[in-house]
N, C-alpha and C positions, 0 to 999 in steps of 0.2 A: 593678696592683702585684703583683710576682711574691714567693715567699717568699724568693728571693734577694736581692733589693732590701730588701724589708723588714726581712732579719736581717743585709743590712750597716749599713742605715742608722738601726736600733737598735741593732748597737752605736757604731758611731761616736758617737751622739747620748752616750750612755750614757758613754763614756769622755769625750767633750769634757764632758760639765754637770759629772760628778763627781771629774775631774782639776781642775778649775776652780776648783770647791766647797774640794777638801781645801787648795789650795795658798793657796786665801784665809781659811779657817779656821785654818790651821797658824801663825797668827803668837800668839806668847804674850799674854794679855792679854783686855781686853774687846773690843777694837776689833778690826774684820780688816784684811787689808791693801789696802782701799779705802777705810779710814777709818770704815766702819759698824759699828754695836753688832751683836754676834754675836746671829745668830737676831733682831735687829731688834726683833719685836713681843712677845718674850717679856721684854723688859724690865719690862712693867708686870704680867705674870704675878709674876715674880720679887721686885719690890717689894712692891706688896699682899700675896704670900707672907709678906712677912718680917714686915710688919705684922699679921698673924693670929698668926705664933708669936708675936710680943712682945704680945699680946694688945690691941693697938690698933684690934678692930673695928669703934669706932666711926670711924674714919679712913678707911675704904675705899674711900668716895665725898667726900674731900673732895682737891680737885686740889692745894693748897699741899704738905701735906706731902708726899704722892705725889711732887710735883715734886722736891722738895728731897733726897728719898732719892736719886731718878735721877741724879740732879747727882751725891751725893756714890757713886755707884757710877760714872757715867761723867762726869767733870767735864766734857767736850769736848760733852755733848749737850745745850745750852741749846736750840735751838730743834728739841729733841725733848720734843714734848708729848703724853703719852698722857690721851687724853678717858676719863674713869674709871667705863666701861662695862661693863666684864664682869660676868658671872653671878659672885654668891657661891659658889655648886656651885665653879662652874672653878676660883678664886680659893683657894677651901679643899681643892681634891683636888690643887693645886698647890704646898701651902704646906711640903711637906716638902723638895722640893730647894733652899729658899732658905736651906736649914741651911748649905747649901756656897758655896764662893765663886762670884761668878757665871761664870765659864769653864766652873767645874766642872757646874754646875746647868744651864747651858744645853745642856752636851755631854750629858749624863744623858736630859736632855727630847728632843736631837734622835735617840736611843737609842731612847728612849719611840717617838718617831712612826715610825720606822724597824719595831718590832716591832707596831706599832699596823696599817702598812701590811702589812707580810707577812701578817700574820693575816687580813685582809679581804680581800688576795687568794690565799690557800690558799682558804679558803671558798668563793671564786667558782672555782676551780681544781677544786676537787672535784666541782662538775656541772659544767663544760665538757669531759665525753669528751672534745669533736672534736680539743680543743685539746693532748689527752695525745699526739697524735702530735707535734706541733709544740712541743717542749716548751723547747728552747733560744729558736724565737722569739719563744715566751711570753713565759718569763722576759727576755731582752731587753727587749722592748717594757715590760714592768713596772717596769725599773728604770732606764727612761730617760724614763720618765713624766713630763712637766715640770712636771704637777700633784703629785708628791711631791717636785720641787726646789723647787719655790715655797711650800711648808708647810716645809719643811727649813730654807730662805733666811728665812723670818719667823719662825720657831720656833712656828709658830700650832697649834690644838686643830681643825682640820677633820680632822685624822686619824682622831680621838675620834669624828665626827660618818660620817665614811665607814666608821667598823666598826660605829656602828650602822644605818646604812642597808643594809649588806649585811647583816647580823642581819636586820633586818627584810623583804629581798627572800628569804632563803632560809627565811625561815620561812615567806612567804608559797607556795612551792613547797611544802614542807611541810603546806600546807593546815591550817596553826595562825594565822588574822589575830589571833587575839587578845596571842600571843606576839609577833607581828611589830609591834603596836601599841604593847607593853612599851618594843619597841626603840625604833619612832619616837619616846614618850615621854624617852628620853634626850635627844632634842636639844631638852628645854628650855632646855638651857644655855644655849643660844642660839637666846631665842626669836624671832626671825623664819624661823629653819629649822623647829622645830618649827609656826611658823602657817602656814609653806609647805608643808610634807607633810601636813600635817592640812586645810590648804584641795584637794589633790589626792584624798587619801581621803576625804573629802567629799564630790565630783565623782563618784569613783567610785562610789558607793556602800556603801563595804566599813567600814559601821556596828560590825563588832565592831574591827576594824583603832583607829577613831577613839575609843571607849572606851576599849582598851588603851592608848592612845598621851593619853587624860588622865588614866590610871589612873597611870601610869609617870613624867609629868609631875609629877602630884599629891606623889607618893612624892619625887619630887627634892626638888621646894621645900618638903617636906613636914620632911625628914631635914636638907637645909641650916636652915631655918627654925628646929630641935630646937638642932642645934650652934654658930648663929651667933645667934640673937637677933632677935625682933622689930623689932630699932632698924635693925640693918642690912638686912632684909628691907625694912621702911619706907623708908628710904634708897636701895636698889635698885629700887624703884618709883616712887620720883620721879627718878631719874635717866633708867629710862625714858619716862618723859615729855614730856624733855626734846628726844629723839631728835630729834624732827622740826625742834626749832627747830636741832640741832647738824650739821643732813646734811652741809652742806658741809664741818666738821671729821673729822666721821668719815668721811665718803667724798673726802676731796681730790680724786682722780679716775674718773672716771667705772666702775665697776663690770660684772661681764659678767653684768647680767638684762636684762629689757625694761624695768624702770624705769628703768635707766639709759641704755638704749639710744634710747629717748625723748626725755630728758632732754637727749641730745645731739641730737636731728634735729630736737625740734618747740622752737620758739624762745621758745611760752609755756607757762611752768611751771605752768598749769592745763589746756591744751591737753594736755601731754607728761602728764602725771595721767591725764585723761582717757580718753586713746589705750590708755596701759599697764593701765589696768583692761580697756578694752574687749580688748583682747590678752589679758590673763591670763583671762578670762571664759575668748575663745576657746581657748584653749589648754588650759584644765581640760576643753572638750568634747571637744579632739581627744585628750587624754587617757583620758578615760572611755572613749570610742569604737575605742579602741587594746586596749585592758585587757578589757574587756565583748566584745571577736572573737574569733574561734576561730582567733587566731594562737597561735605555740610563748610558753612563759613567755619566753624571752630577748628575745623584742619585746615584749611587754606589760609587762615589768619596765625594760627599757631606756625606756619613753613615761613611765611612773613618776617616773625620776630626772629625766630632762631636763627635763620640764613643771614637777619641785621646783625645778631650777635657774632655770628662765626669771619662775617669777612671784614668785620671792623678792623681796623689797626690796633684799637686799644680797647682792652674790655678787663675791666678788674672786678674782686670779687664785688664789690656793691653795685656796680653796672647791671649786675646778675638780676636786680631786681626790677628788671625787663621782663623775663620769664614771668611774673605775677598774674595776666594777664592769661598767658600761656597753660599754667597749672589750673586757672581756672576753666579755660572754653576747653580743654582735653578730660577735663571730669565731669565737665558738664555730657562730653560726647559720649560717653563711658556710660552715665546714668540716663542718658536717651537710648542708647545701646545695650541693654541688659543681656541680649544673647550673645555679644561677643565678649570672649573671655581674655583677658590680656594675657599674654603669655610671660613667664616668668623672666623674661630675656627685659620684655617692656618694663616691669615690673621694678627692676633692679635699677633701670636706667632713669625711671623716673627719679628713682629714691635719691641715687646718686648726684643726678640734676641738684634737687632740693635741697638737699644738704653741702651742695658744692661750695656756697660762700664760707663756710666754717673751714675748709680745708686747707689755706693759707700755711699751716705751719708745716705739710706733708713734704716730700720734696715733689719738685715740679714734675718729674717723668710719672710722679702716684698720680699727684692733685689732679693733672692735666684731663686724665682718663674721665675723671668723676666731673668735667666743665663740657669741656672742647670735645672729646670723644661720645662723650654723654648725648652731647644737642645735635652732632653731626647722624646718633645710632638713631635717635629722635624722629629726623627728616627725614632718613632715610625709610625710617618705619613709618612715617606723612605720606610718600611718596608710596608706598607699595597698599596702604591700605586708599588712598585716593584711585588706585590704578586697579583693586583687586571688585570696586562695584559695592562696597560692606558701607558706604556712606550714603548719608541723605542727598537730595537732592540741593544744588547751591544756591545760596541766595543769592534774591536781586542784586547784591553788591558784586556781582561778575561783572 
């Protein structure tokens, strides 16, 4: 892939998602002009919001009335049901724009994640030197990114969670794990990312990383807990409970981790259990084993997110814009590295990566290859170039 190719076909990418975006956004109203509720999944951000200002906290977790708001904000969405899962944190750092109507509050939040995303990648922009010559392709490739159209299209809070995993990766460069563990701490919001990076700093070893990140955790549920009340804390604890019996509502379809990758190929759902633990085991080794080499920070931070991605429980396409980070420190390595040549196997798998959030309509045994298969050929290609001596020396953040 030449840099010519690359910076026609970010921008083409780039003009077709976001000429597409605005012209189906631009119609007045809640609905776009494909008939979907704008921003999709912030619907139920937006109601629960409105129920915290009218001081209805006790309501959070009960689906009737929930439902009944949605109806009368979008009448046409009767078989749009939101399972009434979210973190109180999300739910009350969300409850100021349901002041506004919802056009206005969804257009505001997709503002939010727009500046949520630039900031997490200026941050990774600012140690990628290599990448200061290529600075048009950069940028390109950043904002054609189909993992910030698919957080855009849902109106989803992964934005939230990719500024603090770059928080977290650069402090680890910084040779601060305890600050970087503050970070990881923010993604209680949503606790199975937080039990997914805390099960990989575990692996790794990096014991102050994993204090910080229950330290920070602690402090979320700690400060929601203070503002929301006991009842609705209690209330958010048994709904997660519930998760397991609700997978198939909340996951309708198939998901880009090894659970779900499973889930699809082994036929018994105690078998596909099985497999995906014996897989995440492995995968926290080939992690540790990445991270613990004397390769450069940009592959032992890049083995980092992907192994978070892969042994998640839940990872959907706009989660995906986790990898942002990712695409960036592996180009950077690439343009520090000019005599190693990627070889076309790499080549194909990054593509695939990149484009994986758009693949939603393929069926799941395709999609899958181009997510889950993609980050697993990724690691393992982390893992043999950390091992084969072709990297810099690591930095202080060992």
């Amino acid at each position: 892939m030449t840099l010519k190719r690359i910076r026609a076909y970010a921008t083409l990418i780039a003009a077709t998602l976001w000429t597409m975006w605005v012209v189906d956004f631009s119609r007045q109203g809640v609905v776009d002009r494909l008939g979907k509720i704008k921003g999709t999944d912030f619907l139920q951000f937006y109601v629960a919001g409105s129920f915290i200002r009218e001081g209805r906290v006790n309501e959070l977790y009960d689906l009737q009335p929930l439902y009944a708001r949605a109806q009368a904000i979008v009448p046409g969405s009767r078989d749009t049901i939101y399972a009434p899962m979210q973190s109180p944190q999300t739910l009350l750092a969300l409850s100021p724009v349901s002041a506004f109507s919802y056009p206005v509050a969804v257009t505001i939040w997709i503002v939010v994640i727009a500046l949520l995303y630039t900031a997490s990648c200026a941050i990774t922009w600012r140690y990628c030197t290599g990448l200061h010559r290529h600075r048009y392709e950069t940028i390109a490739c950043a904002i054609a990114f189909p993992g910030l159209f698919s957080t855009v299209l849902h109106g989803q809070t992964s934005a939230v969670a990719l500024l603090a995993v770059t928080a977290a990766l650069f402090a680890l460069r910084h040779g601060r794990p305890f600050v970087a563990g503050l970070a990881v701490g923010c993604l209680a919001f949503k606790p199975h990312w937080l039990l997914a990076a805390g099960a990989v700093f575990v692996a790794l070893r990096e014991w102050r990383v994993v204090f910080g990140a229950l330290m920070g955790a602690a402090a979320q549920f700690g400060v929601t807990w203070f503002l929301m009340g006991q009842a609705v804390m209690a209330a958010y604890w048994r709904t997660l409970q519930t998760v397991q019996r609700l997978g198939d509502l909340l996951e309708p379809y198939p998901g880009d981790s090894l659970r779900s990758f499973f889930k699809v190929f082994v036929p018994s759902e105690t078998g596909a259990l099985i497999v995906y633990l014996l897989c995440a085991v492995g995968t926290l080794y080939v992690a540790m084993r990445v991270w613990r080499s004397g390769a450069s920070f940009e592959l032992r931070s890049s083995g980092v997110v992907i192994a978070t991605l892969l042994v998640s429980p839940h990872a959907f396409p706009y989660d995906l814009i986790l990898l942002a980070p990712v695409f960036f420190l592996l180009a950077n390595w690439l343009a520090d590295h000019p005599s190693y040549q990627p070889s076309r196997a790499l080549s194909v798998t990054l593509c695939a990566l990149f484009v994986a959030p758009l693949l939603r309509v393929l069926p799941a045994p395709v999609r899958l290859q181009c997510s889950v298969t993609a980050m697993a050929l990724l690691l393992a290609w982390l893992w043999q170039t950390a091992r084969s001596g072709e990297t810099l020396s690591a930095s202080p953040a060992k």
